[in-house]
C-alpha positions as CSV (number, residue, x, y, z in Angstrom):
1,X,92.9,35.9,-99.7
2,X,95.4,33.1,-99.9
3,X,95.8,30.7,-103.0
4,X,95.8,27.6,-100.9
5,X,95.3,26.5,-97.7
6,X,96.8,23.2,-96.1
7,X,95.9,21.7,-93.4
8,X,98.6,19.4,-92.3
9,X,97.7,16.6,-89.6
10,X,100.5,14.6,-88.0
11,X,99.6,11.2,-85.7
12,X,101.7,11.4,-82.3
13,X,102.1,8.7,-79.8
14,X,101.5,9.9,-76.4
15,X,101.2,8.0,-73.4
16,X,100.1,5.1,-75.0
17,X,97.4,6.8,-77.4
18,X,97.3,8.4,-80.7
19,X,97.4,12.0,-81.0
20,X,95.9,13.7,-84.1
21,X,97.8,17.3,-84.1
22,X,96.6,19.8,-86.5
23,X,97.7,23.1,-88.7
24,X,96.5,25.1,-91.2
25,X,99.1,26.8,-93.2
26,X,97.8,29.7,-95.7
27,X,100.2,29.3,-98.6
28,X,102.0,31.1,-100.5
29,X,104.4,31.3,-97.2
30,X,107.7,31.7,-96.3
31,X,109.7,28.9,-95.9
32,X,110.5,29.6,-91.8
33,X,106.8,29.7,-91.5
34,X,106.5,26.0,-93.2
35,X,109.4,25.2,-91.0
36,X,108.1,26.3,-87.6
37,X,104.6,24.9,-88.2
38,X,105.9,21.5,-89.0
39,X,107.7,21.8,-85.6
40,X,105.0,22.5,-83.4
41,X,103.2,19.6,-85.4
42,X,106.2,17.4,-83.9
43,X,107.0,16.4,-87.5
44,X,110.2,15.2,-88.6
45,X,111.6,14.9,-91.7
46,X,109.8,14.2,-94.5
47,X,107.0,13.6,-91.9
48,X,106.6,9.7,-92.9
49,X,103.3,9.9,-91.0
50,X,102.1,13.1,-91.7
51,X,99.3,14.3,-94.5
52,X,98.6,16.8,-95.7
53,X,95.2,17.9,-97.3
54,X,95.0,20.9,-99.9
55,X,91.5,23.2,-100.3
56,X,91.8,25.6,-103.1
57,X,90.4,28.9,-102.0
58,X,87.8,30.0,-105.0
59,X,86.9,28.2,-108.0
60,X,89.9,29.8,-110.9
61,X,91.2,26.4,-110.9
62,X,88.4,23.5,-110.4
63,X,91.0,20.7,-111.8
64,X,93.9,21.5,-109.3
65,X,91.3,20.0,-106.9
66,X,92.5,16.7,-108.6
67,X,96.2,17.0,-106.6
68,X,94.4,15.9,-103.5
69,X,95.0,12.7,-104.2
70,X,99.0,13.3,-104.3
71,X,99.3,16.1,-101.6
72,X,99.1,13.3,-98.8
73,X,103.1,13.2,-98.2
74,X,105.1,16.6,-95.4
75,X,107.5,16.3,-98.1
76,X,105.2,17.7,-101.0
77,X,104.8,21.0,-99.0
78,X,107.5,23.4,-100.0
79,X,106.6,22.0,-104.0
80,X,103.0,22.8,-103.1
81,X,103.9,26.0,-102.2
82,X,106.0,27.0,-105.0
83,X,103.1,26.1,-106.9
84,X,101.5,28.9,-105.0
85,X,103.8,31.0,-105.3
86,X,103.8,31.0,-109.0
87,X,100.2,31.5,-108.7
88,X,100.5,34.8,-106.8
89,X,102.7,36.4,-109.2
90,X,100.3,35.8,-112.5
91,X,98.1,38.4,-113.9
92,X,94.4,38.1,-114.4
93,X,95.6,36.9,-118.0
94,X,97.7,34.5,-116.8
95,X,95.0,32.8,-114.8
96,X,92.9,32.6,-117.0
97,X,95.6,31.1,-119.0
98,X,96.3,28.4,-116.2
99,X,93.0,27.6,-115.6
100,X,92.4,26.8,-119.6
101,X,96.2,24.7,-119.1
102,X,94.5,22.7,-115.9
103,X,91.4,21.7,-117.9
104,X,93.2,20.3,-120.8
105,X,96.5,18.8,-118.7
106,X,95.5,18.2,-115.0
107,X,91.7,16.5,-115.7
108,X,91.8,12.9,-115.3
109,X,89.0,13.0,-117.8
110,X,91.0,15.1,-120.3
111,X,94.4,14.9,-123.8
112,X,96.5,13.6,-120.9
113,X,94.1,10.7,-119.8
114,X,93.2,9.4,-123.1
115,X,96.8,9.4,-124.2
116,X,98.5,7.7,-121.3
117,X,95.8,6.0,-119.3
118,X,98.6,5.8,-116.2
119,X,98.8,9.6,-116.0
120,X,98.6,11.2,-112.7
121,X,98.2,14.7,-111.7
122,X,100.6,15.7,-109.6
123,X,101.6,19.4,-108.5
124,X,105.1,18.4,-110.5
125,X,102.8,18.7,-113.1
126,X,100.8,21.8,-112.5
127,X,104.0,23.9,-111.8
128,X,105.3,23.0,-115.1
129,X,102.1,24.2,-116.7
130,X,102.8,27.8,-115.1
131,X,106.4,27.3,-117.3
132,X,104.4,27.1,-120.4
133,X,102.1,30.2,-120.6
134,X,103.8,32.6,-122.7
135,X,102.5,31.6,-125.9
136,X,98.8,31.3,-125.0
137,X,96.4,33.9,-126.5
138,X,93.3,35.1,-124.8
139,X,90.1,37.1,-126.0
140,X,88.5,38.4,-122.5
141,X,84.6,39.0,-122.2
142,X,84.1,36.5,-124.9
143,X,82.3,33.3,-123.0
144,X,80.2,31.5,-125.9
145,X,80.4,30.8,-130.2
146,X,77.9,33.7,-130.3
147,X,79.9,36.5,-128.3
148,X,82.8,35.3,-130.4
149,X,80.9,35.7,-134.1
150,X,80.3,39.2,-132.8
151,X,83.8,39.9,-132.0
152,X,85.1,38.7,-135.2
153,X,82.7,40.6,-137.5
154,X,83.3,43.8,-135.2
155,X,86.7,43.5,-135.1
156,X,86.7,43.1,-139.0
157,X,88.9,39.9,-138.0
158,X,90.7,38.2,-141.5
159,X,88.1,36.4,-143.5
160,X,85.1,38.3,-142.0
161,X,85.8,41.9,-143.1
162,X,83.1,41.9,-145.7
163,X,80.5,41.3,-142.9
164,X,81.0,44.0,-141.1
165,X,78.4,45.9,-143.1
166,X,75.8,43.2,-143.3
167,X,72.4,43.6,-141.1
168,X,72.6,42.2,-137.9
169,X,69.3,40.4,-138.5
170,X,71.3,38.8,-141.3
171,X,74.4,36.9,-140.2
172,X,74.6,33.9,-138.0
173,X,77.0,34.9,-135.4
174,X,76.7,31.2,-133.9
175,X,78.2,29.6,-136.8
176,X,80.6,32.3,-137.4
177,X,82.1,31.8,-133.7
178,X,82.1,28.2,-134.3
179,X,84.3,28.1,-137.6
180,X,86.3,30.6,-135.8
181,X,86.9,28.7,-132.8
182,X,87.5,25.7,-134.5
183,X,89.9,27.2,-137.1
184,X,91.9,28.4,-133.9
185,X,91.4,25.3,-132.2
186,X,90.5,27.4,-128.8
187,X,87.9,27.1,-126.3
188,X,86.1,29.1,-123.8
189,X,87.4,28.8,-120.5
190,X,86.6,31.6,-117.3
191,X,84.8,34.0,-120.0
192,X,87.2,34.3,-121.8
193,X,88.2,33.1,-125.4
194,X,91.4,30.7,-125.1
195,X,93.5,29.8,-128.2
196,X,97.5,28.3,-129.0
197,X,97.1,25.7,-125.8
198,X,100.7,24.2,-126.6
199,X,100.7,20.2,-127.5
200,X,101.6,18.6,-124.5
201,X,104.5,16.9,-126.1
202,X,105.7,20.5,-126.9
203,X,105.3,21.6,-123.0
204,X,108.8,22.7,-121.3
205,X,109.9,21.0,-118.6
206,X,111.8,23.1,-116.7
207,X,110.9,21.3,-113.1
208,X,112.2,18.0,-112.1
209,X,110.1,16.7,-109.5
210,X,112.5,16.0,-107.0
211,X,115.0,19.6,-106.1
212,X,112.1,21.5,-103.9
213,X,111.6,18.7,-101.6
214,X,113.0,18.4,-98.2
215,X,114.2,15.0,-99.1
216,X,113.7,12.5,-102.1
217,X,110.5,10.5,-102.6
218,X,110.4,7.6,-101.0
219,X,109.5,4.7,-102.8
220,X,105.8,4.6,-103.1
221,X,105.4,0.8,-102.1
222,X,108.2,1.0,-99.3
223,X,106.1,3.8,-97.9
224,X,103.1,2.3,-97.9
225,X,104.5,-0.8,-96.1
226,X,106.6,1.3,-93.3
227,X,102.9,3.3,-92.6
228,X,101.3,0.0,-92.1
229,X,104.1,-1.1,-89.6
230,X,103.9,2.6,-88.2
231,X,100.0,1.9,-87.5
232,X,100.7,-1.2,-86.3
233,X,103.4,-0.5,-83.6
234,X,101.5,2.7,-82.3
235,X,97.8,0.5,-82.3
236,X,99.9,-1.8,-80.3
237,X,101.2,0.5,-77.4
């Protein structure tokens, strides 16, 4: 099953009418593939009137669903699917990893939000979050503060190997998770036990933004004014 799947819709003018003509590109691809598909589309360039749309094939990674919103420019396609590629290649630690990296760095609602309320997500963004995964610990099978109590008293885990002995009926494994959890400063993310989430200032950032595109961003407002013109000329003919 593919990571990603993007459907790519470019408008072409054709005897007089618009044309809506429509791919779907299962990504991670290789780059002829992208190449020849944007072809057939008839789209040129960066593909100033093209769009593309992105559906995330299961639910590993519910916040990526947030780069919708900046996937709507051909030119974002070969990032996009370097993004998937790096995706491909991670173990099911790794994801797990990622997907506790998304929630924290790529939710609207999330540290990067309330810090800088301008933030947007942007699959610059996510890609550098699969840079910055090395250091993350993870705890599998462990899904609540109660599974975790029980994995630190079992485990005899520093500052609870004197409970190991103690009656079952006797220890509150809720609690115990909870001071673990928080002493960590982890959460639970895919049932799994998540801890050593680096501070976002602290995050590498070892992709630019720009080198994987076919051609530099246009200017956001420039674009936005020749797609108006573009709508304008083609609902005129």
């Amino acid at each position: 099953m593919p990571e990603v799947l993007a459907t790519i819709t470019n408008k072409v003018l054709k005897k007089g009418e618009i044309e809506k003509r429509t791919g779907v590109l299962e990504l991670p691809a290789k780059k002829e593939q992208i190449a020849q598909l944007l072809q057939e589309l008839r789209v040129e360039g960066a593909g100033e009137n093209g769009r593309v749309e992105v559906e995330w094939m299961g639910t590993n990674y519910p916040p990526l669903y947030t780069l919708e919103t900046a996937c709507r420019d051909i030119n974002r396609i070969y990032e996009l699917n370097h993004l998937a590629e790096r995706i491909a290649a991670l173990d099911e630690s790794g994801r797990i990893k990622l997907t506790a990296m998304c929630y924290n760095y790529l939710d609207e609602m999330e540290f990067c939000h309330s810090e800088s309320p301008d933030y947007e997500p942007t699959i610059a963004h996510a890609i550098n979050l699969t840079h910055n995964l090395d250091g993350i610990q993870v705890i599998e099978g462990i899904s609540d503060k109660r599974q975790l109590g029980y994995y630190c008293v079992q485990h005899r885990i520093p500052g609870y190997e004197d409970l190991h002995d103690v009656k079952r009926e006797y220890l509150n494994y809720d609690r115990i998770g909870e001071e673990y959890s928080a002493r960590l400063g982890g959460c639970f993310y895919s049932g799994s036990f998540v801890y050593n989430l680096p501070a976002h200032a602290d995050m590498k950032i070892l992709y630019d933004g720009a080198s994987l595109l076919i051609e530099p961003p246009p200017n956001r407002e420039q674009a936005e004014e020749q797609m108006q013109k573009d709508e304008v000329t083609m609902g005129g003919m």
